[in-house]
Structure formats: C-alpha cells, structure tokens
Phi, psi and omega in degrees: 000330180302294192327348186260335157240044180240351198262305172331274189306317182296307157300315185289352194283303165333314181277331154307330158321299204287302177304290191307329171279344165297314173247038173041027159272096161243159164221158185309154168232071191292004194272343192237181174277150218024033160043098181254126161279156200262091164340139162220137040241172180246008199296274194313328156293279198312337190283314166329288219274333196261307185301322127356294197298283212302321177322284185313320185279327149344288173255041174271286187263323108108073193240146179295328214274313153332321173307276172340292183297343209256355173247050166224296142354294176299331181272302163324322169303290182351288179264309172255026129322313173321297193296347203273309186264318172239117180317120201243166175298153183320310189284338160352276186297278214304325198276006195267324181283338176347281187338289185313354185266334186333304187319286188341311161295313195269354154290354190098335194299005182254180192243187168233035180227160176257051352200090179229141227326316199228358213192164181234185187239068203264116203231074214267337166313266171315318198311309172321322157272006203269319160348262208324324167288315185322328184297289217286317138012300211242003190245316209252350168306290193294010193251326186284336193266012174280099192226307143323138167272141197114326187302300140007297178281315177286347166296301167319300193302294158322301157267355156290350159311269182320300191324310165309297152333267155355281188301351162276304162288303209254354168252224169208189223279317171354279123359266188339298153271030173282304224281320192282349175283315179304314178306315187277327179290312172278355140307304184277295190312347170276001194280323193258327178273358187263160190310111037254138181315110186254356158197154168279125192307313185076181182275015158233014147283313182266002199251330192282282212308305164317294152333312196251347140318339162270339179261359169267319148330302186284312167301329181277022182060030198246351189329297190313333194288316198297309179300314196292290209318305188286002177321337190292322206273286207295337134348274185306302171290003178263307188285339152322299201272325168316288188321302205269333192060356167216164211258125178222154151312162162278330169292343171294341191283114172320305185253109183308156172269020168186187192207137172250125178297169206270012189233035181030042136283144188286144188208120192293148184267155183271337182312113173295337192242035178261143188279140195283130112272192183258356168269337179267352172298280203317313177276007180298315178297341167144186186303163174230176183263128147016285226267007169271331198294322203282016189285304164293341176294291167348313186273304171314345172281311188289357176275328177289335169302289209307309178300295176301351168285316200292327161299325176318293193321306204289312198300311196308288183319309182305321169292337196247354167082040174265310177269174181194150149277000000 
C-alpha cells in the first residue's frame, strides 16, 4: 500500500504542477530573490494518492477503522481546499475541523483509555471531547508550521517514525498500515515540497497531513506519543495564539513576526506587538538564510522524535512490569 502512494503522488505531481501553472494558481514565494510563483495546493495529490492506498488496504483487510480515517481525512482536505480557493475567517479551520473527528466517533475507531507514559487513563467519558480537540489541534498545528518551504512535509515525515513505532506496540497491526500510505505518500510529495519548492502544500495539503495524523494517533492509542513527537510545531502555535490572544489567520496579523533584509535573510522583528513564534525564537540570536531556518526547524522536530522514541521505551517496560512506580 505504501508503494502505491508513494508511486501515485511521485507521478502525478509533475503533471499537476503543469495544470496549476497552467491555470495561474500560484502564490508568491516572498522568501527568494525575485519572489517566483510556486503553483499551490498539493492537496488533491496527496488526497489521491493515500486514499487509493487505503481503499485498496480496506478491501484487503476490511477493518471499519480505515473507514473512519480516510472520511476523516477527506473532511480535513475539505475545509482546506475551502480556505485555499477563499480566504475564510481565523475561526474556520479550527471549529470546522471538529467535523473531522465525527467519523472516528461514531465508527468506533477510539479506545476509551487514554494512553500515558507510565499508565493508562480510563476515561470513556471524557475521551470524546478530548477526539474532538485533537483534530482541530494536531490539523491547525502542521498548517501553522508551514511557513517554509518543506517543512510540513518534512515534519510529517520525522514524527511518524516514533508514531508508527507506538502504533504497532500500543495499537495494532492494522493502524500500522493505516500509517504507511501517509508516510510513503508525504516521502514523494516532499521530493517537489523540499527546498526550493516546486509547488505548496496549501491548507489541504497541510490540514489532510495533520488530520490524518491525529487520526492515526487516535486510533493507534498513541496520542500522548503522537503530542511529544509534534512539540516543536505545538510550541509554535501555543506562542502564536498566547501572544496574539485570539485565533486569526497569520496573513491577518498586521505586524509580521520576522521580516526579510535585503540580501533575503530572515530578522526577527523588535515590534512588542509583533507575534511570538518559533521562527522569531529560532532568529533572536540574529539573522537566518530561508534554508538554515528550516534546517533548525527540522533538527528540532527529530530531538522530539528522539524523546517520543524515549517514551515509547519507558510506556513498553512499564507495560511489560520491568519498571514500575
């Protein structure tokens, strides 16, 4: 199933390139010298290629839970493709992906415990709203860490390692390859999204990657695994929204949180009333080159992979009664 959408997406993207450029969906790429447009969204290729996949593992396996991701997925592509062709208000995405967690409830595809480091949770109550915040959370997390080109994709790429890992000890086999159509899918689409860019994911590139990453969490009992892998990114949107105090698009925000000098390096901006991010953090020591900033983004997604592999270990032993408390 990987191979089918790592083949699906690698091919068809050249050619979608060519139609989007074709049909002037571009957007700016203010990060280079001569601001070149990028064709956007990559959404529907990906949308392609992992749905395929999973449809095919379906009536392979024919577990409801493959169901559950893939109309959940499909609702996340949804609202953002919307945000894609019309700039929607700050409050959209997030109350909008709520929808997306729906299948996952009402097919069954959650557990009722909550999965933590040294314990588990049994909360069959609670567990339902906490679905419904994960979506929009873990969908408007990977849509916010897009600022760069690659990053997104190469983020995805990094913490589905430990996830995947998680979902095989603490989920099932199933999952697992629930997982691998994403992974291998967001491997080729990053061949055309990593720097310098030949098309943009857009928010139904980054909301379906988010999404179905939460919904592969959730099913595979992995959540806790799933947040630590992501800090970097969730970092950046708790200091976004702390700052700014209220949920806005980032193109809304008057005083940008970085700024680019004239030889297009990135410079954190001094405006107190400029927004905190991990990218104005990452440049507080002085300026960066585009492709150094997503270097360090980068490295910082795999020290949280490393800690969520180190959680793993510690849940496994604990689970296996070699530690205890």
């Amino acid at each position: 199933m990987s191979a089918v959408s790592f083949l699906v997406i690698f091919f068809i993207t050249p050619v979608f390139i060519k139609y989007l450029n074709k049909r002037g969906k571009v957007v700016v790429d203010y990060h280079k010298p001569g601001k070149p447009n990028v064709p956007r969204p990559a959404g529907p290729v990906l949308l392609i290629g992992i749905v395929i996949s999973e449809i095919i593992l379906y009536f392979l396996i024919q577990d409801i839970k493959i169901i559950s991701v893939i109309l959940s997925t499909i609702i996340a592509f949804i609202i953002g493709y919307i945000d894609d062709r019309k700039t929607m208000p700050g409050w959209f995405k997030p109350v909008a992906l709520i929808f997306a967690a729906v299948p996952i409830i009402v097919l069954g595809s959650h557990g009722n415990s909550l999965g933590l480091i040294f314990d588990s949770a049994f909360i069959p109550v609670l567990y339902i709203p906490l679905i419904l915040a994960i979506m929009p959370i873990v969908g408007n997390t990977i849509n916010s860490i897009d600022v760069f080109n690659g990053v997104a994709s190469g983020f995805i790429i990094i913490t589905m390692m430990p996830l995947l890992v998680s979902v095989i000890l603490f989920g099932n086999i199933t999952v697992f390859l629930m997982g691998l159509p994403l992974l291998f899918g967001t491997i080729a689409i990053y061949q055309y999204h990593k720097y310098p860019s030949r098309i943009f994911l857009g928010d139904s590139g980054t909301l379906l990657l988010g999404s179905m990453y939460a919904g592969l969490s959730i099913a595979g009992n992995s959540e806790i695994i799933g947040v630590i892998a992501l800090l970097p990114a969730v970092m950046n949107s708790f200091l976004f929204l702390a700052s700014v105090k209220k949920i806005v698009e980032h193109r809304q925000v008057k005083n940008r949180p970085v700024s680019i000098s004239e030889d297009f390096k990135l410079v954190a901006s001094k405006e107190r009333s400029a927004p905190t991010t991990l990218v104005r953090l990452i440049l507080a020591r002085g300026p960066l080159s585009e492709k150094e900033i997503i270097t360090k983004i980068l490295i910082l997604a795999t020290f949280s992979s490393v800690l969520s592999f180190i959680s793993i270990v510690i849940q496994y032993f604990f689970m296996k009664g070699i530690i205890s408390l």
